[in-house]
mmJSON file of the N, C-alpha and C atoms, coordinates in Angstrom:
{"data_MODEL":{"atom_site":{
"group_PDB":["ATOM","ATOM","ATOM","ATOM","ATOM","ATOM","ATOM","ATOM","ATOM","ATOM","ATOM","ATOM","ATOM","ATOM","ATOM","ATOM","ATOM","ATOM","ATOM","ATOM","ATOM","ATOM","ATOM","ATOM","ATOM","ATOM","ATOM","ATOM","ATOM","ATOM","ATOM","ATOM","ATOM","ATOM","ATOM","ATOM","ATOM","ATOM","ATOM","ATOM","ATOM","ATOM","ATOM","ATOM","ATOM","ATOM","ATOM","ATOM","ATOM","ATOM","ATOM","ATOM","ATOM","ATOM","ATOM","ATOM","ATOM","ATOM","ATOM","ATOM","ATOM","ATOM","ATOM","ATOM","ATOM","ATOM","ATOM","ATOM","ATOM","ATOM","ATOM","ATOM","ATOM","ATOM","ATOM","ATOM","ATOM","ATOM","ATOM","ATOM","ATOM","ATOM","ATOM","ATOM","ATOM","ATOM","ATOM","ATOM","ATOM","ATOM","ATOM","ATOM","ATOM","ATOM","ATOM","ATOM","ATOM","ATOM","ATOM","ATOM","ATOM","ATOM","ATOM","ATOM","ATOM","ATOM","ATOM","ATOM","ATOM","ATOM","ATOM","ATOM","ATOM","ATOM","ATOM","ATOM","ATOM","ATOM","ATOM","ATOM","ATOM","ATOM","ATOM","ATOM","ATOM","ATOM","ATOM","ATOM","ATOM","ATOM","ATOM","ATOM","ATOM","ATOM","ATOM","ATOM","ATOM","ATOM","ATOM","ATOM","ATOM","ATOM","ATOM","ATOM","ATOM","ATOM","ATOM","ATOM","ATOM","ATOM","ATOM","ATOM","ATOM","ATOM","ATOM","ATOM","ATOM","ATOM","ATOM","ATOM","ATOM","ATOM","ATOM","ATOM","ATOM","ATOM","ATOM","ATOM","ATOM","ATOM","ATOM"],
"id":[1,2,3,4,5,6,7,8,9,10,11,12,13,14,15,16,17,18,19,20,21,22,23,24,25,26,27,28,29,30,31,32,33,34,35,36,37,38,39,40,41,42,43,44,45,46,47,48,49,50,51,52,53,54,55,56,57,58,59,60,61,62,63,64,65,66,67,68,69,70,71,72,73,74,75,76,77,78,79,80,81,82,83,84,85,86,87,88,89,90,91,92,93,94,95,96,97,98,99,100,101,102,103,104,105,106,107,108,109,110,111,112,113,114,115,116,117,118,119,120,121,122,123,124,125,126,127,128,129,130,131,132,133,134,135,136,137,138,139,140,141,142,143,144,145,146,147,148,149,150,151,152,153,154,155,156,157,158,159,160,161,162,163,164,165,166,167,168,169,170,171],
"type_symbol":["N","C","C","N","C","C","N","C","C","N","C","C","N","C","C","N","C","C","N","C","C","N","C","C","N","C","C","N","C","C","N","C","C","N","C","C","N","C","C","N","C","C","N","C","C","N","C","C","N","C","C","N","C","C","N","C","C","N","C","C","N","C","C","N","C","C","N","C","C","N","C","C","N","C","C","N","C","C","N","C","C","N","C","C","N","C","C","N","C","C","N","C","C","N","C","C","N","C","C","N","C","C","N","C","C","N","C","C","N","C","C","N","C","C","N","C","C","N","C","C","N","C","C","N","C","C","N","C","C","N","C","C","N","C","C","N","C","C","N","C","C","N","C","C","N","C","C","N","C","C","N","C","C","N","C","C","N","C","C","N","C","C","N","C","C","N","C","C","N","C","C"],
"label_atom_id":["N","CA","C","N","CA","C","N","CA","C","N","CA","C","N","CA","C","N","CA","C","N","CA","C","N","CA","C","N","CA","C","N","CA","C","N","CA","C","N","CA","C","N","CA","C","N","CA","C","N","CA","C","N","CA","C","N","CA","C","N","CA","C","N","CA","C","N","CA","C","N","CA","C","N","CA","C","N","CA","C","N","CA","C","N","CA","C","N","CA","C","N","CA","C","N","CA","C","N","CA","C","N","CA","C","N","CA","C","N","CA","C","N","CA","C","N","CA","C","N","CA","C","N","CA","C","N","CA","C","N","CA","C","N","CA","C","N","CA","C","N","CA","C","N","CA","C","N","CA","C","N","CA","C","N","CA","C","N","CA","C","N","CA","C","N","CA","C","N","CA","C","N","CA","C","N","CA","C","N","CA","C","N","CA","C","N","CA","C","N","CA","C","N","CA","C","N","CA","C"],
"label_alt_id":[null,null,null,null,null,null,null,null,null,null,null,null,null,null,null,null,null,null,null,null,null,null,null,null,null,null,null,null,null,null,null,null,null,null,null,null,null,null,null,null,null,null,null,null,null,null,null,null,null,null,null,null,null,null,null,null,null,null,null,null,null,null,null,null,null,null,null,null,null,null,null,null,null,null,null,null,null,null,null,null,null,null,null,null,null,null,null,null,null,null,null,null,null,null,null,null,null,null,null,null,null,null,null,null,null,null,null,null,null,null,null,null,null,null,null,null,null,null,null,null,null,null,null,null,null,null,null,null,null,null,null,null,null,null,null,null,null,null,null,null,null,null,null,null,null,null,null,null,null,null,null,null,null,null,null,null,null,null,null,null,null,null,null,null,null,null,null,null,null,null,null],
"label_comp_id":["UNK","UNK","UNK","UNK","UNK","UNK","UNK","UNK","UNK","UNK","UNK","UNK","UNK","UNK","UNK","UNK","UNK","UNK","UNK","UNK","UNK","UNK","UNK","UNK","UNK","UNK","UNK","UNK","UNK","UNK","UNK","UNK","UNK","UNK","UNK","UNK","UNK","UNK","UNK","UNK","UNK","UNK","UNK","UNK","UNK","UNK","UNK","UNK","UNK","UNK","UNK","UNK","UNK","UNK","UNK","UNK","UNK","UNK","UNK","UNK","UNK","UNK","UNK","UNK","UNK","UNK","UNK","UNK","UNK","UNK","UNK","UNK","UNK","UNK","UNK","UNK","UNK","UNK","UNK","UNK","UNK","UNK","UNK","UNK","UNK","UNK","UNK","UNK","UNK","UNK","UNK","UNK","UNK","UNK","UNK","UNK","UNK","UNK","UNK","UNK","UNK","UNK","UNK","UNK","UNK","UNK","UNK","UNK","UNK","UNK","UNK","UNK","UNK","UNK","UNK","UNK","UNK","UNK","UNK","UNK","UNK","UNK","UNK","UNK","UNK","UNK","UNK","UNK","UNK","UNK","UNK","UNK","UNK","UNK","UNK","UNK","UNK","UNK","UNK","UNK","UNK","UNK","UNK","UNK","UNK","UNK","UNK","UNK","UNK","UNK","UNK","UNK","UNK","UNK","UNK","UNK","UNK","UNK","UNK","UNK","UNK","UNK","UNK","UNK","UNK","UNK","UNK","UNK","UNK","UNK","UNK"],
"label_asym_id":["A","A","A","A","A","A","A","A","A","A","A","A","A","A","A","A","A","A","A","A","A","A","A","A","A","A","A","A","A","A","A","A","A","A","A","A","A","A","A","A","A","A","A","A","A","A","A","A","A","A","A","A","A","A","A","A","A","A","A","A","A","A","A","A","A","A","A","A","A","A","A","A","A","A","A","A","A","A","A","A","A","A","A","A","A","A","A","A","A","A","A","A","A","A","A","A","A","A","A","A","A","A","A","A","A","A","A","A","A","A","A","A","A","A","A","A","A","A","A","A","A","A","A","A","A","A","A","A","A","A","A","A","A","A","A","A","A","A","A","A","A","A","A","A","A","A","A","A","A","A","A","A","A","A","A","A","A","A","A","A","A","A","A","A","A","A","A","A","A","A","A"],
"label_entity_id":["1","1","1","1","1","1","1","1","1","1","1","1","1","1","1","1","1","1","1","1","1","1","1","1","1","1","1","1","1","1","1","1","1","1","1","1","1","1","1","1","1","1","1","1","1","1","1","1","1","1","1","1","1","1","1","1","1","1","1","1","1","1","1","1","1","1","1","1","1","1","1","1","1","1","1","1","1","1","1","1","1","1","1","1","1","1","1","1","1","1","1","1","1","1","1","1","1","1","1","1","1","1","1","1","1","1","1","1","1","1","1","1","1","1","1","1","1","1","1","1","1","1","1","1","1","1","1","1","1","1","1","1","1","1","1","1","1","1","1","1","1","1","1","1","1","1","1","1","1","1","1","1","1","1","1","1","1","1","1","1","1","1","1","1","1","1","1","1","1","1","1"],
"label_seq_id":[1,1,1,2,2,2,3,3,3,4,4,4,5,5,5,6,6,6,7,7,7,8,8,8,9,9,9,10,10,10,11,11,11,12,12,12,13,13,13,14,14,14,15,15,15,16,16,16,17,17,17,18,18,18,19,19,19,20,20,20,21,21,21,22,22,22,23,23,23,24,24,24,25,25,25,26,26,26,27,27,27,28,28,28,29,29,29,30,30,30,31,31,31,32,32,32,33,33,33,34,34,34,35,35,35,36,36,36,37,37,37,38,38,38,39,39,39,40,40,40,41,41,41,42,42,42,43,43,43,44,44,44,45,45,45,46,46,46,47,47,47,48,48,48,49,49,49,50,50,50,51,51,51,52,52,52,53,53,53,54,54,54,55,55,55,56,56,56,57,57,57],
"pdbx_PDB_ins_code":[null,null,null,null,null,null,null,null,null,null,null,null,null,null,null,null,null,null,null,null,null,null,null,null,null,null,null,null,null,null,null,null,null,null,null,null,null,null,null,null,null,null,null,null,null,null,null,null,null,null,null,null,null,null,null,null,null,null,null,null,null,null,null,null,null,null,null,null,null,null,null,null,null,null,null,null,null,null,null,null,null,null,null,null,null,null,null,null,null,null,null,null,null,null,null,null,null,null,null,null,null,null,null,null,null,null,null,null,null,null,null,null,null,null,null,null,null,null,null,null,null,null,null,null,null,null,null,null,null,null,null,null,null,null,null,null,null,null,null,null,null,null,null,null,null,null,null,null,null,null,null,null,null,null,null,null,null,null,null,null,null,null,null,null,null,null,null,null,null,null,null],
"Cartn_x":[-14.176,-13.977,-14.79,-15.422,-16.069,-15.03,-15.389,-14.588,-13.876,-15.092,-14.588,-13.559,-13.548,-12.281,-11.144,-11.582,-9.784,-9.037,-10.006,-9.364,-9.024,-9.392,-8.725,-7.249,-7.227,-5.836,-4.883,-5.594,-4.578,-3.695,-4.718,-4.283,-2.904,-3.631,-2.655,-1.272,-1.579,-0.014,0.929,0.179,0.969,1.467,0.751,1.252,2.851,2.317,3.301,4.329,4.272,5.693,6.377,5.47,6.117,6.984,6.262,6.856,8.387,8.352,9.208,10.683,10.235,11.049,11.733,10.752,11.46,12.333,11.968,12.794,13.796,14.047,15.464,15.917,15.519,16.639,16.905,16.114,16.451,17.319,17.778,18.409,20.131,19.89,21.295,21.64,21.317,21.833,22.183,21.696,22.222,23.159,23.722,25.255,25.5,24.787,24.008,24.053,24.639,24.467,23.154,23.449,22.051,20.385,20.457,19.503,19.349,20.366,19.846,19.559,20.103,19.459,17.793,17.707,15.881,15.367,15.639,15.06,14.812,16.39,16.108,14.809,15.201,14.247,12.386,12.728,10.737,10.694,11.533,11.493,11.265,11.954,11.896,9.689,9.634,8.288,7.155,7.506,6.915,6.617,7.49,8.186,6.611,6.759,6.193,4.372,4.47,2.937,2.774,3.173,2.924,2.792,3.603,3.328,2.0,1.548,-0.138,-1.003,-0.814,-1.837,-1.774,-0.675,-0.366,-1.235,-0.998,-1.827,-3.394,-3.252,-5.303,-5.425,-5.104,-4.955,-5.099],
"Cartn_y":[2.599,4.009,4.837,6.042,6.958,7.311,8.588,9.223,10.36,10.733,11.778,11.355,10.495,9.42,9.42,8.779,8.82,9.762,11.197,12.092,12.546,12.579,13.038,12.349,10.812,9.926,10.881,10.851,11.299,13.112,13.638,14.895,14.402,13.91,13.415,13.267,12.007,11.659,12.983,13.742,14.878,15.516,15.9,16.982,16.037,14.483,13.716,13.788,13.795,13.64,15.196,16.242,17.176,17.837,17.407,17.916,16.574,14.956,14.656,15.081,15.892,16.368,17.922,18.432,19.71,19.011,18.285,18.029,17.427,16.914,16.31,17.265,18.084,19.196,19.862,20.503,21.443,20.432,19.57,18.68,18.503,18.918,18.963,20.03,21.743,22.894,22.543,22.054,21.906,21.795,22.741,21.999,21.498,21.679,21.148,19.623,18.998,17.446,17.223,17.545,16.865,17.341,18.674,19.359,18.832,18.557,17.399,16.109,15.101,14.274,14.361,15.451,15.662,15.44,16.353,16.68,15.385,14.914,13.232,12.18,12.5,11.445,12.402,13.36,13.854,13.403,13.168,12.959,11.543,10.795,8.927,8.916,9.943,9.656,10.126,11.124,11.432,10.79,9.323,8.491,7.681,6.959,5.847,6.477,7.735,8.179,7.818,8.32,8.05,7.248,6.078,4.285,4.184,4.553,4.345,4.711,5.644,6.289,5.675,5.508,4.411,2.947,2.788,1.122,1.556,2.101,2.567,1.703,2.464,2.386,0.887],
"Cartn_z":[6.521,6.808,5.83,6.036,5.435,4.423,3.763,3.093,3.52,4.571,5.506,6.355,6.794,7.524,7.133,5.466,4.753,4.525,4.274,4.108,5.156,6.648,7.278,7.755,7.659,7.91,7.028,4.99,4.569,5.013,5.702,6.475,7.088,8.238,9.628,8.633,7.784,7.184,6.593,5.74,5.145,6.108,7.245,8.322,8.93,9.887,10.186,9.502,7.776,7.339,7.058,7.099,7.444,8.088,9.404,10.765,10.819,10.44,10.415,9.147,8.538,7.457,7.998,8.874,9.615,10.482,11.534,12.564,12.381,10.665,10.534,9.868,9.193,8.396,10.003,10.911,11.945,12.733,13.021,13.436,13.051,11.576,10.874,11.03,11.395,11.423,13.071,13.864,15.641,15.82,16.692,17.045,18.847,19.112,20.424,20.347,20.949,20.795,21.432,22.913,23.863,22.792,22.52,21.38,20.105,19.361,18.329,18.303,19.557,19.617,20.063,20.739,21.432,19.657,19.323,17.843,17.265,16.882,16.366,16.606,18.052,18.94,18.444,18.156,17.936,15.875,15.342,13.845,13.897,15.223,15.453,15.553,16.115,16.807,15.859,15.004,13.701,12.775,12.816,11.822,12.157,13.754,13.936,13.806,14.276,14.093,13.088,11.558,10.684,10.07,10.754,10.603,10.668,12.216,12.858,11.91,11.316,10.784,9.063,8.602,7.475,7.571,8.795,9.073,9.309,9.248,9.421,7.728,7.152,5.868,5.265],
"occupancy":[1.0,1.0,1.0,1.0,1.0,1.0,1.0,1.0,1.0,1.0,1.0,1.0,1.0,1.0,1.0,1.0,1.0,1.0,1.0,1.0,1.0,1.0,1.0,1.0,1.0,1.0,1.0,1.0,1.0,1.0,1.0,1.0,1.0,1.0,1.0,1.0,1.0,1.0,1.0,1.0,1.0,1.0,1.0,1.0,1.0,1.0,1.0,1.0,1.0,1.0,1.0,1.0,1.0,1.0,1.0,1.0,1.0,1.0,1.0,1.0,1.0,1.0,1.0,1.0,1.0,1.0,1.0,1.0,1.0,1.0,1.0,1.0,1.0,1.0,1.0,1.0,1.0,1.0,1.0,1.0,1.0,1.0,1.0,1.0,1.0,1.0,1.0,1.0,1.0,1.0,1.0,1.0,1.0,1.0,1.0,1.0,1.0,1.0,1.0,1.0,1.0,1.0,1.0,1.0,1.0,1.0,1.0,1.0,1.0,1.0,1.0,1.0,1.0,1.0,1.0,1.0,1.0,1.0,1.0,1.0,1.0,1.0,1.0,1.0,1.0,1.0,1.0,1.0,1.0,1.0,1.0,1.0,1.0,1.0,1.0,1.0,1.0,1.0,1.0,1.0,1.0,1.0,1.0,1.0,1.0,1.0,1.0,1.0,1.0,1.0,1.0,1.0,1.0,1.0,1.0,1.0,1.0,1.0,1.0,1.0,1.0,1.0,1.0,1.0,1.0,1.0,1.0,1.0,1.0,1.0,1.0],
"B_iso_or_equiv":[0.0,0.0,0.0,0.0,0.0,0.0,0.0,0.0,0.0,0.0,0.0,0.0,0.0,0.0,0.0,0.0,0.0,0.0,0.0,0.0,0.0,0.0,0.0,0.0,0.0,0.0,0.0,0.0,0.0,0.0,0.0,0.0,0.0,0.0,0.0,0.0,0.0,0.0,0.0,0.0,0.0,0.0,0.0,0.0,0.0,0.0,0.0,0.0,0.0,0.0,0.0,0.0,0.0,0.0,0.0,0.0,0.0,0.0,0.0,0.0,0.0,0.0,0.0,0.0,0.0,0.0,0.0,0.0,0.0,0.0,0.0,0.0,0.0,0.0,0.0,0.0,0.0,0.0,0.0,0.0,0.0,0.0,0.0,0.0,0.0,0.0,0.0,0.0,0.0,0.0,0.0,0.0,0.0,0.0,0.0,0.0,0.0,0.0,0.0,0.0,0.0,0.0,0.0,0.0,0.0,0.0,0.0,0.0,0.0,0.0,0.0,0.0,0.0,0.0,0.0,0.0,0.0,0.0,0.0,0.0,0.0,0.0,0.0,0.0,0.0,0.0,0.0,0.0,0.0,0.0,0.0,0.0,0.0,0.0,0.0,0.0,0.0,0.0,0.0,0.0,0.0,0.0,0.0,0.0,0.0,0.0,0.0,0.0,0.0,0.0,0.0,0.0,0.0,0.0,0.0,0.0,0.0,0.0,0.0,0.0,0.0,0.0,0.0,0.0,0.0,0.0,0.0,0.0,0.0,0.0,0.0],
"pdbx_formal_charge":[null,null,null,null,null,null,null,null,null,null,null,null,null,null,null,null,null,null,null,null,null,null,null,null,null,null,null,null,null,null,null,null,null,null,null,null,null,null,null,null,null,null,null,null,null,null,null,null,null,null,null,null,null,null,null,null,null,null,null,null,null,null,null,null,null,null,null,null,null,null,null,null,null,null,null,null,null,null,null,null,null,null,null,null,null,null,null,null,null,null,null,null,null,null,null,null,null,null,null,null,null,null,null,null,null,null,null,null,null,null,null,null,null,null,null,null,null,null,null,null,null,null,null,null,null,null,null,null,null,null,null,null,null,null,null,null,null,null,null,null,null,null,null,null,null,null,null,null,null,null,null,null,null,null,null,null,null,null,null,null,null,null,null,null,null,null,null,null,null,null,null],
"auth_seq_id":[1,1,1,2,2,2,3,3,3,4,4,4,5,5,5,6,6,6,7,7,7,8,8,8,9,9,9,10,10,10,11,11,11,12,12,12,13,13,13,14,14,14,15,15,15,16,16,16,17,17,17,18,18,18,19,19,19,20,20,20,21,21,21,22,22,22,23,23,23,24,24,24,25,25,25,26,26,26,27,27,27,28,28,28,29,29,29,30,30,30,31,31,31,32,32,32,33,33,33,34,34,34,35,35,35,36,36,36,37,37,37,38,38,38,39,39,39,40,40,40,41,41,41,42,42,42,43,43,43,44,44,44,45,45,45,46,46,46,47,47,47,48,48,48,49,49,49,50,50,50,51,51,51,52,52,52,53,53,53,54,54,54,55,55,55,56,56,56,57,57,57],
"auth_comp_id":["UNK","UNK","UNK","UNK","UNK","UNK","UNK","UNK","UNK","UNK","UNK","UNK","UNK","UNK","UNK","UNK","UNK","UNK","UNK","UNK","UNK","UNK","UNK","UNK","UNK","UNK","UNK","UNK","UNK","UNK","UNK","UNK","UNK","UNK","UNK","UNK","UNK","UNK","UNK","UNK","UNK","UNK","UNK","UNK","UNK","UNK","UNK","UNK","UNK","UNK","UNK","UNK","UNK","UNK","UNK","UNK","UNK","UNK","UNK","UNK","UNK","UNK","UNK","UNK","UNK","UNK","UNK","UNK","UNK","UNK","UNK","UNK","UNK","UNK","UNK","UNK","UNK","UNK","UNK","UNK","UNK","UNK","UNK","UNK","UNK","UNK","UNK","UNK","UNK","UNK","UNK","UNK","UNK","UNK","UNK","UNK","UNK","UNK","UNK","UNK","UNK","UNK","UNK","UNK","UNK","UNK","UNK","UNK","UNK","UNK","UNK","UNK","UNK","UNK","UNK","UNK","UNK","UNK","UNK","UNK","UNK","UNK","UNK","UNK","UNK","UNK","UNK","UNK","UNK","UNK","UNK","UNK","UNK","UNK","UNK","UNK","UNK","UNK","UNK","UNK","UNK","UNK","UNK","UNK","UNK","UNK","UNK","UNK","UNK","UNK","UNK","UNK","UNK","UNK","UNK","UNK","UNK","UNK","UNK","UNK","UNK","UNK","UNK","UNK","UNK","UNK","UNK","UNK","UNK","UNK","UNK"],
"auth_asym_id":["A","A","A","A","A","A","A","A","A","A","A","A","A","A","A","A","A","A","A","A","A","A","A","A","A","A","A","A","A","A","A","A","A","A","A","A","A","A","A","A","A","A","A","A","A","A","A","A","A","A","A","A","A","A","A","A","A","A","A","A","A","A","A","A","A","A","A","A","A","A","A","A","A","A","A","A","A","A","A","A","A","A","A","A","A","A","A","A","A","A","A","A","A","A","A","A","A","A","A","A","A","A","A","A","A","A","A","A","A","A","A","A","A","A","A","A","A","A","A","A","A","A","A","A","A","A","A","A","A","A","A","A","A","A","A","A","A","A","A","A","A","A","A","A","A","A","A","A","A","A","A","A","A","A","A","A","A","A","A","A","A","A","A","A","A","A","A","A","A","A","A"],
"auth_atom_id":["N","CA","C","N","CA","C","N","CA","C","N","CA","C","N","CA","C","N","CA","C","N","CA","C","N","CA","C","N","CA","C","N","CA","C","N","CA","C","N","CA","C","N","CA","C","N","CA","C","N","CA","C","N","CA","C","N","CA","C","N","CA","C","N","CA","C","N","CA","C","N","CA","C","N","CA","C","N","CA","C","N","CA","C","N","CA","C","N","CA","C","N","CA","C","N","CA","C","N","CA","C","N","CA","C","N","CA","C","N","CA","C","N","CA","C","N","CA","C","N","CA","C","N","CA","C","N","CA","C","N","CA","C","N","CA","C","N","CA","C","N","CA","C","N","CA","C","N","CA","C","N","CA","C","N","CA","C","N","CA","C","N","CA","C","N","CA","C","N","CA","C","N","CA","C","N","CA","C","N","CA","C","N","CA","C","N","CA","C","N","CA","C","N","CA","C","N","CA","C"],
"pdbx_PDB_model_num":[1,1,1,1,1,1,1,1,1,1,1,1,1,1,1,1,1,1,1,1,1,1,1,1,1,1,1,1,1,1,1,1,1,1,1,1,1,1,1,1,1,1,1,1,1,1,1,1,1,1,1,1,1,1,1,1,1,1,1,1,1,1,1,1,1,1,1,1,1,1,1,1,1,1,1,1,1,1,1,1,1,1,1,1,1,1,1,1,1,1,1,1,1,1,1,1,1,1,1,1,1,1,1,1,1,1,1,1,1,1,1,1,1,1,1,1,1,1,1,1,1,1,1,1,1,1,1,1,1,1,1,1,1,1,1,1,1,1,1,1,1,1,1,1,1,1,1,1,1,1,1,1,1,1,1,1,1,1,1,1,1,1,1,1,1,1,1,1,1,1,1]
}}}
């Protein structure tokens, strides 16, 4: 991989664990069951992106 490469994976990852760090705090203020599980389920998928993009690595 370039350098230009890595730095962009390491982008992807910061943003990925971001957005999975919103969607579990916004997840805990829900009182919506069917609505916090959606949420859950997009922090599950945040999780595994960030796997992908970990295994580049």
């Amino acid at each position: 991989m370039t350098e230009k490469e890595l730095l962009y994976v390491e982008d992807a990852l910061g943003h990925e664990q971001y957005f999975q760090t919103q969607c579990k705090q916004t997840a805990q203020d829900l009182k919506n069951a069917k609505l916090r599980a959606c949420v859950e389920d997009m922090a599950k998928k945040h999780q595994q992106l960030f796997q992908s993009f970990y295994d580049l690595l």
